[in-house]
C-alpha angles and dihedrals in degrees: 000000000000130000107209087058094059092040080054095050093041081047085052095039102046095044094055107038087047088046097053093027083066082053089065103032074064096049088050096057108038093039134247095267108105082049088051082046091049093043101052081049106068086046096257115121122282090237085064094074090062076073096091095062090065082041099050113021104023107040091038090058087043089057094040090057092039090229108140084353092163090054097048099050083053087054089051103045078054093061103045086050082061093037085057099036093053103029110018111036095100085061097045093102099028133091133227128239098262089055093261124126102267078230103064103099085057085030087065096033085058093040096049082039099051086037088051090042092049099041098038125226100296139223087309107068150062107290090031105218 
């Protein structure tokens, strides 16, 4: 097999599960509270928002690892739809100031989700395969 594939999928791997893992280092620090606010909200029960721990600690160590990578990077693309759904919805069609899509940041965290979903974790990880 070749090499290069399985670098490509840890690079993957490793960027987004460290980019959404600080997410819920975050979450973890400064308390759930303003995601329970966001969730009852929008009329859906107050427990959902523990959701993003599984979102945004559990499934990025999962992909980092590459155990159940498949799996994680599921769990992920399903927590940036919420994110998206309950925080972000007001900027899906808008720009930013710099001409990108206001969206990008949560744009590359469900395309690297839905890539690592779809090729698997590779040769280095976990599972090895």
């Amino acid at each position: 097999m070749n090499n290069q594939v399985d670098i490509g999928k840890l690079v993957l791997r490793v960027t987004l599960g460290m980019l959404v893992l600080l997410h819920g280092v975050a979450k973890i620090r400064g308390g759930i509270d303003p995601i329970v606010g966001m969730v009852t909200a929008a009329g859906l029960p107050g427990f959902i928002a523990y959701g993003a721990y599984i979102g945004e600690v559990l499934a990025p160590l999962m992909v980092i690892a590459g155990f159940h990578a498949r799996i994680g990077a599921l769990l992920i693309l399903v927590n940036m739809l919420f994110a998206i759904g309950l925080a972000h919805m007001g900027e899906l069609g808008q720009l930013n100031q710099s001409g990108g899509w206001a969206l990008e940041l949560q744009g590359m965290f469900i395309g690297t989700a839905v890539a690592i979903a779809l090729l698997g974790p590779g040769r280095f990880s976990v599972n090895g395969k």
